[in-house]
C-alpha positions as CSV (number, residue, x, y, z in Angstrom):
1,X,23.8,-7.1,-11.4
2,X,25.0,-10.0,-9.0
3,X,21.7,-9.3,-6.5
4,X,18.8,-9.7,-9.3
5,X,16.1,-11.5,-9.3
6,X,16.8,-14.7,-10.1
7,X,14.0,-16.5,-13.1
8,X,12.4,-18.1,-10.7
9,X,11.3,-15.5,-8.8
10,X,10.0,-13.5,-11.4
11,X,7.0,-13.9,-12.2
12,X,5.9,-13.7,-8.7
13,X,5.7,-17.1,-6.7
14,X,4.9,-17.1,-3.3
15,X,6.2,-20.6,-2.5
16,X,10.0,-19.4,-3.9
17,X,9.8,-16.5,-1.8
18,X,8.5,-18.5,1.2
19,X,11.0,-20.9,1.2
20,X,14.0,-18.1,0.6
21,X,12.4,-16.5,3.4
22,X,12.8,-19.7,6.3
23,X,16.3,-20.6,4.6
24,X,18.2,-17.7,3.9
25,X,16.5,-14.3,5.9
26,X,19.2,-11.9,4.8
27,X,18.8,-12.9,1.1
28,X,15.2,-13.1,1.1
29,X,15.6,-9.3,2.4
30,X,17.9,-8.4,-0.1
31,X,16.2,-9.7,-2.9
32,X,13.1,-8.6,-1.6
33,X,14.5,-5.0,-1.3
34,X,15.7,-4.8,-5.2
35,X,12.5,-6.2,-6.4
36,X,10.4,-3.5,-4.6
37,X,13.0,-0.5,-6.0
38,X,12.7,-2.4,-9.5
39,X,9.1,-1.7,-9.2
40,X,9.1,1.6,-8.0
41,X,11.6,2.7,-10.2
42,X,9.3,1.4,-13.4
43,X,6.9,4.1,-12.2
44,X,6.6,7.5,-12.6
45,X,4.6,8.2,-9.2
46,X,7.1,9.3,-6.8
47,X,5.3,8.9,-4.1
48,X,5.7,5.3,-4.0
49,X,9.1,5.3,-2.9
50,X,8.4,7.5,0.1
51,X,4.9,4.9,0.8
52,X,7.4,2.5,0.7
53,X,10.0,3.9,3.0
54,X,6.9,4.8,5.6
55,X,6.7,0.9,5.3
56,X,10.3,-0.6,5.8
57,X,10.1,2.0,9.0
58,X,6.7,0.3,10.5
59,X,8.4,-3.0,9.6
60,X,11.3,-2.2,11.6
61,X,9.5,-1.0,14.6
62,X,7.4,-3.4,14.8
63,X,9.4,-6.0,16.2
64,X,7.4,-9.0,14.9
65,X,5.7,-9.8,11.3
66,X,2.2,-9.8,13.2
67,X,3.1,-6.2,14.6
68,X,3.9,-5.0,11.2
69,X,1.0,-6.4,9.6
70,X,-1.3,-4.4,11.5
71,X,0.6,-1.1,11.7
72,X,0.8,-1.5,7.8
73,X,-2.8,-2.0,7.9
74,X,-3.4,1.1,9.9
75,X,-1.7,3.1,7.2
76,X,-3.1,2.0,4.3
77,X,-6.4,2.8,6.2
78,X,-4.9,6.1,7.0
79,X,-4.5,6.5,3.5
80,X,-7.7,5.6,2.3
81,X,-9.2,8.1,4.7
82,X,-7.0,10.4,3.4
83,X,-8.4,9.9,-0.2
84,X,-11.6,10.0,0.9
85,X,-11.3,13.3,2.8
86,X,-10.0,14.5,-0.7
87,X,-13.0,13.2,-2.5
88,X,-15.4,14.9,-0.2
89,X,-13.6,18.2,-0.6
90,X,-13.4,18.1,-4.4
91,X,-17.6,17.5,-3.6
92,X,-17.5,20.7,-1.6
93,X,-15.5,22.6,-4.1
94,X,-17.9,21.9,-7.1
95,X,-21.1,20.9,-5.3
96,X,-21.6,18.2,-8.2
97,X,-22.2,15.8,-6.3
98,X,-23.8,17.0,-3.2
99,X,-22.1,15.0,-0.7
100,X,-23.6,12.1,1.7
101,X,-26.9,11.2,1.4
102,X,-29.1,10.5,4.7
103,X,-28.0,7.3,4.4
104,X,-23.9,8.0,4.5
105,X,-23.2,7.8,0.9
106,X,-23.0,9.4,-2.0
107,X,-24.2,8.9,-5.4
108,X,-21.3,9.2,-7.9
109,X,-21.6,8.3,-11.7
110,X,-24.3,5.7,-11.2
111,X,-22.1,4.2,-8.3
112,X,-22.4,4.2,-4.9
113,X,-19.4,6.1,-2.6
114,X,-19.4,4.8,0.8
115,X,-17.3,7.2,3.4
116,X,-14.6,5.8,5.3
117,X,-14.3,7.5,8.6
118,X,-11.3,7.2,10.6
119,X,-12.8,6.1,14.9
């Protein structure tokens, strides 16, 4: 395909990309776009493409890369929320684990769970 990757992009270097990115926007984009699908397609999770559709949107709203940058940082800490929520309930469900502790956390395996809350 004429809109691969070119060698020197793959494996990963930030400085290609960086430079792409200040001389050519639209191909930086592009190229940015199929490396993301490549990835996403190399999985079997399907969720990933829909994570990664949530994120092109932010991006787009944003209006600025500093704008995006913190609205993708409010999902992912959505997410994380999210998966703790789960954990907690899978601790209700079985009572294995017992929950938080006095101290906010909970003792898992040996390892200490701390809860994320959302403010």
């Amino acid at each position: 395909m004429g809109n691969s990757i070119p060698p020197p992009f793959s494996p990963f270097d930030f400085g290609n990309w960086r430079r792409l990115a200040q001389a050519d926007p639209d191909r930086f984009e592009l190229l940015r776009r199929n490396a993301l699908a490549g990835f996403i397609e190399s999985r079997t999770d399907t969720r990933l493409e829909g994570f990664q559709r949530g994120i092109d949107q932010e991006r787009g709203r944003a209006g600025t890369p500093l704008l995006a940058c913190v609205a993708i940082a409010e999902m992912l800490r959505n997410k994380v929320g999210d998966l703790q929520g789960a954990l907690d309930s899978i601790d209700t469900e079985d009572g294995s684990h017992g929950g938080s502790t006095a101290t906010g956390s909970a003792q898992h395996g040996g390892a200490t769970i701390l809860p994320f809350r959302r403010p």
